[in-house]
C-alpha positions as CSV (number, residue, x, y, z in Angstrom):
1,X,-18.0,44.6,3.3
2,X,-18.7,42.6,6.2
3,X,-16.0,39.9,7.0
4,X,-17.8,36.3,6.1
5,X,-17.2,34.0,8.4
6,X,-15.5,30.7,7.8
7,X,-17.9,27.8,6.8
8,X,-18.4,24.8,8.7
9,X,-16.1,22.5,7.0
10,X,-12.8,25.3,7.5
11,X,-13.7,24.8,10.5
12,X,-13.8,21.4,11.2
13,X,-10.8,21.2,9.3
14,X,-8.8,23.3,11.5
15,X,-10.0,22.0,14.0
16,X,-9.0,18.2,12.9
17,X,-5.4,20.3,12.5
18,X,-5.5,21.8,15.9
19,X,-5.8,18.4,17.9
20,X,-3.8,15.5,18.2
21,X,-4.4,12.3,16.9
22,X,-5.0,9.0,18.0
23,X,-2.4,5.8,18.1
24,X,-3.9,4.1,15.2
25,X,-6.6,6.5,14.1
26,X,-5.6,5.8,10.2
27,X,-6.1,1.8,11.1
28,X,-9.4,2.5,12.1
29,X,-10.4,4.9,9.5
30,X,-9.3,1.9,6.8
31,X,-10.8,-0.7,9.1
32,X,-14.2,1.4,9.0
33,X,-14.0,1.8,5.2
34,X,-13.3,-1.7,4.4
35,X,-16.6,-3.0,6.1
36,X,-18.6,-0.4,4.6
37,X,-17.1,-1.6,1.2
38,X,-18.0,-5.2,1.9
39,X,-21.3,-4.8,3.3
40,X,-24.1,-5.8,1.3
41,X,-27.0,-3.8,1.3
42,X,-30.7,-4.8,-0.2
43,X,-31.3,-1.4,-2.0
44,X,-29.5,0.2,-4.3
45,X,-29.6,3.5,-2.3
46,X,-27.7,1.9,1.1
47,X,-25.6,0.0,-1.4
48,X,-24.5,3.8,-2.9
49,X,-24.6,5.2,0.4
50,X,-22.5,2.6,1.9
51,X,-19.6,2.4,-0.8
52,X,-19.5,6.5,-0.8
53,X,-18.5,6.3,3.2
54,X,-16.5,3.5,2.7
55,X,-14.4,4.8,-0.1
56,X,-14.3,8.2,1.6
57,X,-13.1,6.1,4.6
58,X,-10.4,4.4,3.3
59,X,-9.1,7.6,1.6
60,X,-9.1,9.6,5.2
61,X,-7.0,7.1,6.2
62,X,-4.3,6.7,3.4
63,X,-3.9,10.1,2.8
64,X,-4.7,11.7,6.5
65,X,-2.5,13.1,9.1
66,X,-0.9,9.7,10.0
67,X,-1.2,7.9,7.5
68,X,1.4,6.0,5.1
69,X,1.1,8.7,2.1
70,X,1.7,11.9,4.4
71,X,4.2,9.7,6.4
72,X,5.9,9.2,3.3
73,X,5.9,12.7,1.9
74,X,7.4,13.8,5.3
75,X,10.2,11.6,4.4
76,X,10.9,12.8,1.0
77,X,10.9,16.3,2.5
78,X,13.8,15.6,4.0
79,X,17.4,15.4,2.5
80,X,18.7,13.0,3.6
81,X,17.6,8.8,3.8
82,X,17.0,8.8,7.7
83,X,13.7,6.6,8.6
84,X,14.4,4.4,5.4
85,X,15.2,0.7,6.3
86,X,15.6,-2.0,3.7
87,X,13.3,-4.1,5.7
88,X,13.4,-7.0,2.9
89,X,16.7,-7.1,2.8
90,X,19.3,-6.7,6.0
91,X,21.9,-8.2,4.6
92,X,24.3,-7.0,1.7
93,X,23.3,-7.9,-1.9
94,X,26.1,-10.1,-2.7
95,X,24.9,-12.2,0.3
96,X,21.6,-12.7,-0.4
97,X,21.8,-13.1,-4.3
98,X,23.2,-16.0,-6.2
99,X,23.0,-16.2,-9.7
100,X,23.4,-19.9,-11.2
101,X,25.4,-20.2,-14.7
102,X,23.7,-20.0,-17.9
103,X,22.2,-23.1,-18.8
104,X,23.0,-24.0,-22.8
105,X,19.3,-24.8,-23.9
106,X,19.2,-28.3,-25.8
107,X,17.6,-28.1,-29.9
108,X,15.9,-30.6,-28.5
109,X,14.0,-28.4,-26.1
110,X,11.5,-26.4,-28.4
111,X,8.8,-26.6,-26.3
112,X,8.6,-24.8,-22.6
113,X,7.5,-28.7,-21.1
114,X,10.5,-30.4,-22.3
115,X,12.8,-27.0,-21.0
116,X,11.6,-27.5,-17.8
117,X,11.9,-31.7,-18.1
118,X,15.2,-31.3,-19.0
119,X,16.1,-28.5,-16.5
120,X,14.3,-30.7,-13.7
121,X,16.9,-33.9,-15.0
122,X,20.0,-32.0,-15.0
123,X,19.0,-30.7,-11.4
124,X,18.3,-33.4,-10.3
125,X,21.5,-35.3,-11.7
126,X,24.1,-32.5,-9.9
């Protein structure tokens, strides 16, 4: 049998392996796909056409070379937590959280309005 070569899209894919990328190439790929999204077209068939690239778009760029779902399957291939940061939080938990006292809820409050008139009274009272 004769050796069949490899089809046009293995080799455009090893060639998108082989090179390197650009500083922000997912950014524009998502950028790109966003605006085709958005567009509005006057037939149906540039509507289709447009929301097919733009979906396909925005998928390159999640899930491409460089972008945040292979950057974070890169990190859980390693063992360890290195290139985690608890950006939200860089201070310890007892620091940033305080937790009032439970407040004794009145009979009186049975409906959510006069909870949160009463809770608004006391709070403003201390």
């Amino acid at each position: 049998m004769k050796d069949a070569e490899p089809s046009l899209i293995d080799r455009v894919v090893a060639f998108d392996a082989r090179r390197d990328s650009l500083p922000g190439e997912h950014w524009l790929a998502f950028g790109l796909g966003a605006y085709l999204l958005l567009r509005h077209r006057r037939s149906t068939a540039g509507r289709l056409v447009s929301i097919a690239a733009g979906a396909l778009f925005v998928v390159r760029a999640l899930t491409g070379r460089d972008g945040p779902i292979a950057a974070l399957e890169r990190r859980a291939q390693r063992d360890d937590d290195t290139g985690f940061a608890e950006i939200a939080a860089p201070w310890p938990y007892d620091r940033r959280v305080r937790v009032s006292p439970p407040r004794r809820v009145r009979r009186s409050d049975r409906s959510i309005a006069g909870a949160v008139s009463s809770a608004r009274s006391l709070s403003s009272s201390s």
